[in-house]
C-alpha positions as CSV (number, residue, x, y, z in Angstrom):
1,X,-2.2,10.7,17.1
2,X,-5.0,12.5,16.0
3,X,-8.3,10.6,15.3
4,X,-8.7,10.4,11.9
5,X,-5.5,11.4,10.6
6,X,-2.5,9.2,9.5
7,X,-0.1,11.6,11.7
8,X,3.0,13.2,10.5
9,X,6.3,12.4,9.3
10,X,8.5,10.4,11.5
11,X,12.1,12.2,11.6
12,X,13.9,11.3,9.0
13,X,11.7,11.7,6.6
14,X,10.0,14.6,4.8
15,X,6.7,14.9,3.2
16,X,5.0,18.2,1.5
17,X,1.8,18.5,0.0
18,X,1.3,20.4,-3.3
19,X,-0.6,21.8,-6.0
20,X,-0.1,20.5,-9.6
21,X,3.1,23.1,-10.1
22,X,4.5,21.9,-7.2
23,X,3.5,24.8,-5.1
24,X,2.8,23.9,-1.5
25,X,-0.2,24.2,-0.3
26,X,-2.4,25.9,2.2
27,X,-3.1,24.1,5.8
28,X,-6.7,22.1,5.0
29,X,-6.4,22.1,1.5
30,X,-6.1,19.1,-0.5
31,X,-3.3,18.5,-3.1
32,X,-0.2,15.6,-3.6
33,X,1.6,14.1,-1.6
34,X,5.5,14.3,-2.1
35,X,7.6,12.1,0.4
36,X,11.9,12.3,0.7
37,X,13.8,9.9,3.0
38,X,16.3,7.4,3.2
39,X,14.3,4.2,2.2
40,X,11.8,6.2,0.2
41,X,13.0,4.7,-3.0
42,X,13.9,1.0,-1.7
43,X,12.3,-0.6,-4.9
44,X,11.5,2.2,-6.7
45,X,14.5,3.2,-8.6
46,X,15.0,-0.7,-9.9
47,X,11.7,-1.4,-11.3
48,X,11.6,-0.5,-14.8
49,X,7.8,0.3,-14.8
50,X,8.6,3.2,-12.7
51,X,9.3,6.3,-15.3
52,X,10.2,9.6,-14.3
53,X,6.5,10.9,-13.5
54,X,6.8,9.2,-10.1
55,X,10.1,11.5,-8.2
56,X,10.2,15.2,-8.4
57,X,13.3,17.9,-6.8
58,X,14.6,14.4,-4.8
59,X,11.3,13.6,-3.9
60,X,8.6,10.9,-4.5
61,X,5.5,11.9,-6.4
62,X,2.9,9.4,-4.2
63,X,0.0,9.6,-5.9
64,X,-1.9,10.1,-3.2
65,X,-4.0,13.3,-2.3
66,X,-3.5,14.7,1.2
67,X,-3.9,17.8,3.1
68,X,-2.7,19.1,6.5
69,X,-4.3,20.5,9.4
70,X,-3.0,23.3,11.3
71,X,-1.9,21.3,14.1
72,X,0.7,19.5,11.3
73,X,-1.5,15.9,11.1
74,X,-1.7,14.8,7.5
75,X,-5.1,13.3,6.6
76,X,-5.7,10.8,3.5
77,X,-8.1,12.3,1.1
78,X,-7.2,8.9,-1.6
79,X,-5.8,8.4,-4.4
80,X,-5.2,11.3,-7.3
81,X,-6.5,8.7,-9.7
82,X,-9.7,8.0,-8.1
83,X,-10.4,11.6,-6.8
84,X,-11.5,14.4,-9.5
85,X,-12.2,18.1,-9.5
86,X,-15.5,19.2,-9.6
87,X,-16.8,22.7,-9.3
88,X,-12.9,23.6,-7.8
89,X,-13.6,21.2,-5.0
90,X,-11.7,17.7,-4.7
91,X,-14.2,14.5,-4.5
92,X,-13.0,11.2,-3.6
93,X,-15.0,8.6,-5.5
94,X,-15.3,6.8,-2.2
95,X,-17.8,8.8,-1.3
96,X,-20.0,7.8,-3.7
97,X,-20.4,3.9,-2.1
98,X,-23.1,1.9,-3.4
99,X,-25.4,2.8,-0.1
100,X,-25.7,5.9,-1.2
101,X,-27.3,5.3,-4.2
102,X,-29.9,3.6,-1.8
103,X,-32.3,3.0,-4.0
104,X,-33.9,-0.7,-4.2
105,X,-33.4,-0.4,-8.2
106,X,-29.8,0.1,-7.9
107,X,-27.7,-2.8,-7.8
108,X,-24.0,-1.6,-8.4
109,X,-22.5,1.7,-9.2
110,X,-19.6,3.6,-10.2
111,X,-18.7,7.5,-10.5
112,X,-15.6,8.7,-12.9
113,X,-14.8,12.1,-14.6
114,X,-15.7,13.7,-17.2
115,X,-14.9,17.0,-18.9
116,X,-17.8,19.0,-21.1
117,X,-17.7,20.8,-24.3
118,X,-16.6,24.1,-22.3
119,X,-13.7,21.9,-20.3
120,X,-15.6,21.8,-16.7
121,X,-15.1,18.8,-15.5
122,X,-18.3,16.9,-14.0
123,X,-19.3,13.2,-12.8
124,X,-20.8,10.8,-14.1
125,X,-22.4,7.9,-12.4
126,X,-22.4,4.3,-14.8
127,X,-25.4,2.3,-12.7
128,X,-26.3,-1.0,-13.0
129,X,-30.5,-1.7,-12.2
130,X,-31.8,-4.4,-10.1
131,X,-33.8,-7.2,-12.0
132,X,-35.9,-6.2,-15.1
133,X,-35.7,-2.5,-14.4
134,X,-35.4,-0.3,-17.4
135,X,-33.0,3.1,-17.1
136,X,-35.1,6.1,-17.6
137,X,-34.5,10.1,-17.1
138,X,-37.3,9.8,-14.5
139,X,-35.5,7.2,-12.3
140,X,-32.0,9.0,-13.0
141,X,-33.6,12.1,-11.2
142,X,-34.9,10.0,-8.5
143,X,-31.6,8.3,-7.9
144,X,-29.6,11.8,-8.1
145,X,-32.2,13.4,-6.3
146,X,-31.5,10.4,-3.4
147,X,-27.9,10.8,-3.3
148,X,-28.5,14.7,-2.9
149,X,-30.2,14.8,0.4
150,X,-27.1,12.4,1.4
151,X,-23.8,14.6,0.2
152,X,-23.3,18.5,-0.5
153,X,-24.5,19.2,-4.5
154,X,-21.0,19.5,-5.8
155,X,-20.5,15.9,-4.8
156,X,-24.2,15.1,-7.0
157,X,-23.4,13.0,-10.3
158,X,-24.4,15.3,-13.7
159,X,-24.7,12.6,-15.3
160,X,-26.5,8.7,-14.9
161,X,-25.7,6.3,-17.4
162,X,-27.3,2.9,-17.1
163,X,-25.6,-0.2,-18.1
164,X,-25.8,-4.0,-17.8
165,X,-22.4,-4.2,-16.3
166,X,-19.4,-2.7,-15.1
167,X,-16.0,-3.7,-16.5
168,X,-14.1,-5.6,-14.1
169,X,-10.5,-7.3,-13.2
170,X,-10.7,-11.1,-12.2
171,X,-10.5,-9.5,-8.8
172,X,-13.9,-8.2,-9.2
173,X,-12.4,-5.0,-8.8
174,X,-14.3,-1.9,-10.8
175,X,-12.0,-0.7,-14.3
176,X,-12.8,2.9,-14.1
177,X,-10.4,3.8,-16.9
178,X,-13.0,1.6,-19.2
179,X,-15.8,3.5,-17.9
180,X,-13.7,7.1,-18.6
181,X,-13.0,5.7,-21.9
182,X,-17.4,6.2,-22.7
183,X,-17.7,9.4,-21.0
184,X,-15.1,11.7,-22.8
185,X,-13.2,11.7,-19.5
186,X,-10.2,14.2,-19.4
């Protein structure tokens, strides 16, 4: 195993990554993972929420974004859902965790898509503030500015929206889709 990969397919099984057409992909570059094998569909094929969006040519669309080194080890990039395309490069929301907000204003953030008038798609970061603290354009440049000496440009939100609260499950866990809903997400 290689440190910081998943591995590769055990025999039996087969697993390709792809571009949106279903083209395979280059070694190192991210696309979707497609799995085949004999228990592959073990609970798939009877639940009735599963449509045919989820198998493709035999196989099963994951949902998942991968990519393969050269040496064949297939590393987790997360999942299509929660990654977007910005400037042609893939970016895992992951990577925008609350510590890199870092600010002491900034008590809770979140990071979804969103597509502008000429169909580019960009991010945009929904922030909730610490205490009394009042959004501004000046502390949206501060915070942006923070998170750029910490990832590559690309990876920098375009946008900083400040709000009193995220939408979440019971769970606690962060309802994106109602954030993409307010930023004319794609």
């Amino acid at each position: 195993m290689q440190a910081g990969s998943c591995g590769f397919p055990v025999p039996g099984y087969e697993a390709k990554i792809v571009d949106d057409n279903g083209e395979s992909v280059r070694d190192g570059e991210i696309g979707n993972l497609w799995v085949r094998g004999a228990s592959a569909f073990c609970g798939v094929l009877a639940d009735p929420r599963i449509d045919g969006t989820h198998e493709t040519r035999g196989l099963i669309v994951t949902g998942d974004k991968f990519f393969c080194d050269s040496n064949g080890y297939f590393h987790y990039c997360g999942r299509a859902d929660d990654m977007l395309k910005v400037a042609g490069m893939w970016v895992s929301r992951w990577r925008w965790r609350t510590r890199y907000w870092g600010t002491p204003h900034v008590a809770e953030a979140a990071v979804v898509g969103a597509t502008d008038e000429r169909g580019l798609a960009h991010s945009v970061a929904h922030i909730v503030l610490r205490g009394n603290v009042q959004g501004s354009e000046e502390l949206a440049a501060e915070i942006c500015e923070h998170v750029k000496a910490r990832l590559v440009s690309y990876k920098v939100p375009r946008e900083v929206r400040f709000c009193s609260e995220l939408p979440k499950t019971v769970t606690g866990k962060i309802q994106r889709f109602k954030l993409r809903g307010t930023s004319s997400d794609r």
